[in-house]
VMD Tcl script that draws the C-alpha trace (Angstrom):
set ca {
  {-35.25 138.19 -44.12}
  {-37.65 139.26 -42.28}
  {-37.38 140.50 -38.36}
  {-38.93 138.40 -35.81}
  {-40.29 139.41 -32.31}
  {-39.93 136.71 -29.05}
  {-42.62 134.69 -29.94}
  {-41.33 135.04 -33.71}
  {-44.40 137.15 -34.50}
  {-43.24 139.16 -37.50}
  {-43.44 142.85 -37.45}
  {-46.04 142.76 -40.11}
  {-48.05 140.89 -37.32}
  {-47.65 137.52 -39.18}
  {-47.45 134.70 -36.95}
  {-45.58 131.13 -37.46}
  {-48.87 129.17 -37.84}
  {-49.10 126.88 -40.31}
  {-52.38 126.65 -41.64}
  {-53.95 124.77 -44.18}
  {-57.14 121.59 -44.81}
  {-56.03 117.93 -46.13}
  {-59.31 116.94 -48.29}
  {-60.03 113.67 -49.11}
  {-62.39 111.81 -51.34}
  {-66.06 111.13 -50.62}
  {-65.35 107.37 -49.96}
  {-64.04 108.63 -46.38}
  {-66.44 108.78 -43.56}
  {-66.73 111.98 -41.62}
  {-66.10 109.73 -38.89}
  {-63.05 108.29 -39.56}
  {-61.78 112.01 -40.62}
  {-63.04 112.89 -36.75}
  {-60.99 109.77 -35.19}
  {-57.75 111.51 -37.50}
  {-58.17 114.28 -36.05}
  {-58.82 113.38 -32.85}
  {-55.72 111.67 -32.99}
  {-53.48 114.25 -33.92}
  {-54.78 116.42 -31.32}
  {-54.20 113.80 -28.99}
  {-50.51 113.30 -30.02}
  {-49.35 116.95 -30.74}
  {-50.26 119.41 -28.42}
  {-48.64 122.05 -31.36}
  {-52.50 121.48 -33.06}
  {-54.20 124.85 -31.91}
  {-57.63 123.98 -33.80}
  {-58.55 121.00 -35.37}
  {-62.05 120.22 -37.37}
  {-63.29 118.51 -40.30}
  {-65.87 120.56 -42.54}
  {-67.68 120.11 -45.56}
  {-65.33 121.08 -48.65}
  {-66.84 120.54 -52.56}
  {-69.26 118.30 -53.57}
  {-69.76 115.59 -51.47}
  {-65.97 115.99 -50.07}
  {-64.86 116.40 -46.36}
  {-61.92 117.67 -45.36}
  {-59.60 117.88 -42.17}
  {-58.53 121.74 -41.32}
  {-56.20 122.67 -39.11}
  {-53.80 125.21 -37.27}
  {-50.62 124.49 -36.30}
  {-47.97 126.13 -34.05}
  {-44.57 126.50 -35.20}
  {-43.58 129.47 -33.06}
  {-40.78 127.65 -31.97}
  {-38.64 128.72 -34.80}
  {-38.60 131.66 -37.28}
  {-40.19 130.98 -40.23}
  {-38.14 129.28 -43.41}
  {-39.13 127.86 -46.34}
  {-38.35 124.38 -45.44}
  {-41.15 124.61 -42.28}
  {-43.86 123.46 -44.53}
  {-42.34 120.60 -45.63}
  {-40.66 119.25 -42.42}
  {-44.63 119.33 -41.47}
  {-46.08 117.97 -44.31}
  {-44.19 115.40 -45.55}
  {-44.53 113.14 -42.79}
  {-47.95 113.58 -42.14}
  {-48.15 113.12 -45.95}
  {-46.68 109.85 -46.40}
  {-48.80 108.33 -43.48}
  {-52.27 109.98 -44.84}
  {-51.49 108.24 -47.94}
  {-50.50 105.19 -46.63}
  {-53.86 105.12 -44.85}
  {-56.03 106.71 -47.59}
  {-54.29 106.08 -50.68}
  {-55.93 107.82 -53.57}
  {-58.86 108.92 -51.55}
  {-56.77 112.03 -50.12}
  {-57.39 113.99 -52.90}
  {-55.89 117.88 -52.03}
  {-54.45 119.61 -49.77}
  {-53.94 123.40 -48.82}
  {-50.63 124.24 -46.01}
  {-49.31 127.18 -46.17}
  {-47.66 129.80 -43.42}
  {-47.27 132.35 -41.69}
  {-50.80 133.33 -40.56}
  {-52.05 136.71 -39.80}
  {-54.62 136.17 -37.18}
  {-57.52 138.89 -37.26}
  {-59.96 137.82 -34.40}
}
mol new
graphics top color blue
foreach p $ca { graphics top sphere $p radius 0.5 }
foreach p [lrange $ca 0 end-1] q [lrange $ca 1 end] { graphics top cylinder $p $q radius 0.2 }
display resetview
């Protein structure tokens, strides 16, 4: 395992940010992406950046960065994050969330 500072900062400077874009088809407005994302930032003050960007094609996509500091890293974290947030993007967007790319830790250059 690897050894953890107080803000569970490895000692490879990796940090416990999970990082990562949802993409979705390009059915979905930029604007409703922005009123997601909005959203989230609203309800979880854990979202350090949130932004929707241009991805392929004619595809948007929401990107993100997300603190999990609060615990040392395992390989469960992802999924306790994802899966939820999952389930309710494709409850709302069905087939039109079409990727996704989460992963952590995060080494944080500038």
């Amino acid at each position: 395992m690897d050894s953890y500072n107080s803000k569970n900062t490895r000692n490879d400077g990796a940090i416990n940010y999970i990082t990562g874009l949802w993409k979705f088809s390009s059915k979905v407005p930029v604007e409703q992406l922005e009123e997601v994302a909005k959203k989230w930032a609203a309800e979880d003050p854990k979202y350090l950046q949130l932004y929707v960007r241009k991805c392929s094609k004619d595809q948007y996509g929401i990107g993100f960065m997300y603190d999990y500091t609060h615990q040392e890293s395992s390989e469960g974290q992802n999924k306790e994050y994802m899966d939820p947030l999952m389930d309710s993007l494709k409850r709302q967007f069905g087939n039109d969330l079409v990727g996704w790319d989460v992963s952590s830790p995060t080494w944080i250059i500038k």
